[in-house]
VMD Tcl script that draws the C-alpha trace (Angstrom):
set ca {
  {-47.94 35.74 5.11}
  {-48.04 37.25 8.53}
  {-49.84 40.27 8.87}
  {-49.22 43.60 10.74}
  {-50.40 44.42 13.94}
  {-51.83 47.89 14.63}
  {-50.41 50.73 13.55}
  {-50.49 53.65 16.00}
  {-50.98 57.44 13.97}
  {-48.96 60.18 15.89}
  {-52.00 62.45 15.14}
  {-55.44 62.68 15.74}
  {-58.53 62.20 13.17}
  {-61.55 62.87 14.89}
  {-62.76 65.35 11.81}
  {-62.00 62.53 9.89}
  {-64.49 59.98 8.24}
  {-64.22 56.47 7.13}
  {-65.94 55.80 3.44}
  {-66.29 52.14 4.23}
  {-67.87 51.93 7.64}
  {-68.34 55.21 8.84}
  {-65.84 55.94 11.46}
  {-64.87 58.99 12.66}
  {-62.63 58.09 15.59}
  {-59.57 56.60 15.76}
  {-56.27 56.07 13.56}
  {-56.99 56.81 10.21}
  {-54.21 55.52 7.41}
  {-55.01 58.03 4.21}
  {-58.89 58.24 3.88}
  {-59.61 54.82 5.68}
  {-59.85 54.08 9.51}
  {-56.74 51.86 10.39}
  {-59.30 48.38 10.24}
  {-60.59 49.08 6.88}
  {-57.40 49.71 5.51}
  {-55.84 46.71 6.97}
  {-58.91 44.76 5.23}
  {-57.88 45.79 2.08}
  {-54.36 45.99 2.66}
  {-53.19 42.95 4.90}
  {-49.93 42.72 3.44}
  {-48.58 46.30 3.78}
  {-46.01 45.57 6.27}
  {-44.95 41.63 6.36}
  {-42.54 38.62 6.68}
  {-42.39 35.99 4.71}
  {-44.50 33.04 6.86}
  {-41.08 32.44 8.07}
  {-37.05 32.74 7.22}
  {-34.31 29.93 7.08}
  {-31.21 30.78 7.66}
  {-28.46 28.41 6.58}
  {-25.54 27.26 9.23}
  {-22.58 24.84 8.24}
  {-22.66 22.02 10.50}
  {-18.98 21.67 10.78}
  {-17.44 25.40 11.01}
  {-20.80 27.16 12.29}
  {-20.47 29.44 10.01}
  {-23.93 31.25 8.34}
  {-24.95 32.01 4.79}
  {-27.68 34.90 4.96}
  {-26.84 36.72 1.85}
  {-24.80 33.93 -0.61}
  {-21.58 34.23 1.10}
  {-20.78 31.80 4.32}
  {-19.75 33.98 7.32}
  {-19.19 33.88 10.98}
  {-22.44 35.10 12.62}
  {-22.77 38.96 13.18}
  {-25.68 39.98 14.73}
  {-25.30 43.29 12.75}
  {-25.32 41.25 9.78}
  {-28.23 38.83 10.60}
  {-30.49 42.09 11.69}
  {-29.65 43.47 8.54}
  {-30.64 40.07 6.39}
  {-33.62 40.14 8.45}
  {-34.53 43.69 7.55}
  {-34.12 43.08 3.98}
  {-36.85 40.12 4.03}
  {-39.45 42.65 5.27}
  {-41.84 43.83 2.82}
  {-43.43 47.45 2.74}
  {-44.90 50.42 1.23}
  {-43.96 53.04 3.47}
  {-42.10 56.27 2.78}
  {-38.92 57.26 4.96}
  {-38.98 54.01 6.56}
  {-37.09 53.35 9.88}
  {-36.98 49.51 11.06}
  {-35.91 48.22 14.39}
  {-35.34 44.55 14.30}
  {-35.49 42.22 17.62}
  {-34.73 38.36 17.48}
  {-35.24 35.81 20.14}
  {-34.92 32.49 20.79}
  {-37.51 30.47 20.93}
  {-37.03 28.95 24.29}
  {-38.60 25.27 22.80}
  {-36.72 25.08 20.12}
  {-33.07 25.45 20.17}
  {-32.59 26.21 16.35}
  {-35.73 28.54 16.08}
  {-35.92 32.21 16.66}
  {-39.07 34.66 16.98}
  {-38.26 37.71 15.24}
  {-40.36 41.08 15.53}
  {-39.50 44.28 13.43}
  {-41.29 48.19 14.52}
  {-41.38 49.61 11.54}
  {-42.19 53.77 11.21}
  {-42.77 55.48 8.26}
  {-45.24 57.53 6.47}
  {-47.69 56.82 3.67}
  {-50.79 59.62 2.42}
  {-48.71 61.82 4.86}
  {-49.58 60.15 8.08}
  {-46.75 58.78 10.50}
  {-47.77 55.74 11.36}
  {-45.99 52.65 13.05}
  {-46.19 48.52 12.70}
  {-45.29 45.47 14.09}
  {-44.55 42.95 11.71}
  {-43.68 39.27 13.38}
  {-42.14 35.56 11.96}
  {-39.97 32.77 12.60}
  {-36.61 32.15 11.61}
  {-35.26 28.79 11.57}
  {-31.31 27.82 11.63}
  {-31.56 25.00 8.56}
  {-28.25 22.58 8.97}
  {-26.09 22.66 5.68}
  {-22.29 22.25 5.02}
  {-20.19 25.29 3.64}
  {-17.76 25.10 0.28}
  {-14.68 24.87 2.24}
  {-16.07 22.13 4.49}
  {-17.47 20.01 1.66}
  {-14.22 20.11 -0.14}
  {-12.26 19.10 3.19}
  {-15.13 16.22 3.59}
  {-14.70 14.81 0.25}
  {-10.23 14.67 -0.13}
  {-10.32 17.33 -2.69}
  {-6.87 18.94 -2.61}
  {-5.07 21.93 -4.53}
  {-1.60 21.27 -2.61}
  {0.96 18.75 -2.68}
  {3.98 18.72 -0.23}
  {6.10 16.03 -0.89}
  {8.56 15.76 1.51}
  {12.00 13.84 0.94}
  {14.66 12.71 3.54}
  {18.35 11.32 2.23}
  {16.88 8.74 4.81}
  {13.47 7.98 5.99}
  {12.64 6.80 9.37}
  {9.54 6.65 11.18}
  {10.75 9.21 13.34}
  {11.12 11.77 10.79}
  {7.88 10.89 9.56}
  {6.22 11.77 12.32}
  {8.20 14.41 13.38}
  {7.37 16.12 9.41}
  {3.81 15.37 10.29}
  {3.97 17.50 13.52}
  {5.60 20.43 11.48}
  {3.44 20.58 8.99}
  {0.20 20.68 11.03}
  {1.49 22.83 13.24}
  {1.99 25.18 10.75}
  {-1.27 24.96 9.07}
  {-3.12 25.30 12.42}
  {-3.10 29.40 12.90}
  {-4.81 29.65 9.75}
  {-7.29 27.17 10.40}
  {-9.13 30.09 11.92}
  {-10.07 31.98 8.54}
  {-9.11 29.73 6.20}
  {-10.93 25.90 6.86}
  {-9.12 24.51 3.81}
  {-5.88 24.47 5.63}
  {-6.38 20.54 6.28}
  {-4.72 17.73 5.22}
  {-6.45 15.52 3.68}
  {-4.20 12.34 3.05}
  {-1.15 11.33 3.97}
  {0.79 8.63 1.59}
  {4.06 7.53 2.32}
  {6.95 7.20 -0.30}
  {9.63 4.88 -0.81}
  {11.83 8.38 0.40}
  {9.84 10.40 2.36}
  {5.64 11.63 2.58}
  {3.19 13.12 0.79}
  {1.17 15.61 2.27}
  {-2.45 16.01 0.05}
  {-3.53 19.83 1.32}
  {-7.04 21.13 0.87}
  {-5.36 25.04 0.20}
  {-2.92 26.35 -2.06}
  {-1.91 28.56 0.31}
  {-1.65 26.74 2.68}
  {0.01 23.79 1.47}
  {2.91 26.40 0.45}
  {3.22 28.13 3.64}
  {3.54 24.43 5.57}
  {6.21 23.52 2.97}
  {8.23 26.99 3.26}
  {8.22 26.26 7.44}
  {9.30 22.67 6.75}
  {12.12 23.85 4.38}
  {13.71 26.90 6.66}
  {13.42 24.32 10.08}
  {15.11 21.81 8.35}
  {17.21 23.93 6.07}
  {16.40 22.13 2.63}
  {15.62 23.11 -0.80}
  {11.69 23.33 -2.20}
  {10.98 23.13 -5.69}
  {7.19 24.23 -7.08}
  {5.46 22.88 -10.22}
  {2.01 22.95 -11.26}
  {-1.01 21.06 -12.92}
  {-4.56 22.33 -14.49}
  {-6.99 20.21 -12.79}
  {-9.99 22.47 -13.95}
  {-11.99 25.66 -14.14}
  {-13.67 27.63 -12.10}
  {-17.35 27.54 -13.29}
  {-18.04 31.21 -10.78}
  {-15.29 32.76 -11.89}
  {-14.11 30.92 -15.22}
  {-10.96 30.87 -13.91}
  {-8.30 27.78 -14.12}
  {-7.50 26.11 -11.38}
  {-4.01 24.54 -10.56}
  {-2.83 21.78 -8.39}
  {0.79 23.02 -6.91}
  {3.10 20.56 -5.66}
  {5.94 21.52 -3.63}
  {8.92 19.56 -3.18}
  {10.96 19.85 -0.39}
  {14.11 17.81 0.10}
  {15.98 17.73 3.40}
  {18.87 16.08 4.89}
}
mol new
graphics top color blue
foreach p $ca { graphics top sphere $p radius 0.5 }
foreach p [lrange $ca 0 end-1] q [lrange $ca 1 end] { graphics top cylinder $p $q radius 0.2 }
display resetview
């Protein structure tokens, strides 16, 4: 565990009078010159020996309190703050992170804390190292492994390998401006069909909002059906595979 550095009283003690080595000088904390009470207290203010801080590969994005997010400073100062350990009353923390100039996924991170305790104001420094651990987020993993919840099956009166393609196009292209928040808007196979394509989507959502902008360009009719392919074991929820079939000229 790292321990404090110094605290600095606001107040002098010089009536004061340390029971353990005799002191009557200095910062005091309570009864106890600031040394003494660090002896016996080396963990008053501390870090962990050092904080990992999880970062998908793929989409960047961080997980510092169970939920993958796009980094926020705010947000990482404030995981960072809640990893600090103390006893102080009225505490006010200031949190500064750097990065380590030798290692590009390492950070030093320093936190002045203020506070009082035995009704002295006192302040620390409390110092560790944060390291950015490589992982891969939900939405990623399910992109990486073909997992769908979409189905657009698209059907021409004639297939070419010009509409194909040209189906292809649409439905990426409408996919793409919610790639942004929503990493599941992938497709993640293409089959073709003796009278058109399948389209195997990551999303729901976004496997219906492709198939609605292929329908309206095209002016063709979409049909939806669904099938249980499981349950949600977070939220014991079912979950449904939607296929939407979309039949155009």
């Amino acid at each position: 565990m790292s321990s404090p550095k110094s605290p600095v009283s606001h107040s002098p003690h010089s009536s004061k009078f340390c029971p353990k080595c005799g002191k009557t000088s200095g910062t005091f904390i309570g009864l106890f010159c600031r040394s003494c009470f660090l002896k016996d207290n080396p963990n008053f203010v501390s870090f962990p020996d050092a904080l990992i801080l999880e970062r998908c590969n793929v989409c960047l994005k961080i997980r510092p309190q169970g939920k993958w997010v796009n980094w926020d400073d705010e947000l990482v100062h404030t995981w960072v703050g809640k990893q600090l350990k103390h006893r102080l009353e009225n505490p006010f923390t200031k949190i500064e992170i750097v990065p380590n100039p030798k290692k590009p996924k390492a950070f030093f991170v320093r936190a002045n804390v203020s506070g009082e305790t035995d009704g002295e104001k006192v302040e620390f420094l409390a110092e560790t190292n944060m390291t950015i651990r490589g992982a891969i987020c939900n939405d990623d993993m399910l992109v990486s492994s073909d997992y769908y919840e979409g189905i657009i099956q698209v059907r021409f009166t004639e297939r070419t390998p010009e509409k194909i393609r040209a189906v292809q196009d649409e439905i990426d292209a409408a996919m793409e401006p919610m790639r942004k928040e929503d990493p599941k808007a992938q497709v993640v196979n293409w089959v073709l069909q003796k009278h058109g394509l399948d389209a195997w989507v990551v999303s729901r959502k976004a496997a219906k909002a492709a198939a609605v902008a292929v329908t309206r360009k095209h002016e063709g009719t979409m049909s939806v059906s669904g099938k249980l392919i499981g349950l949600d074991v977070h939220s014991s929820k079912t979950k449904n595979r939607l296929t939407f079939l979309v039949r155009v000229p």
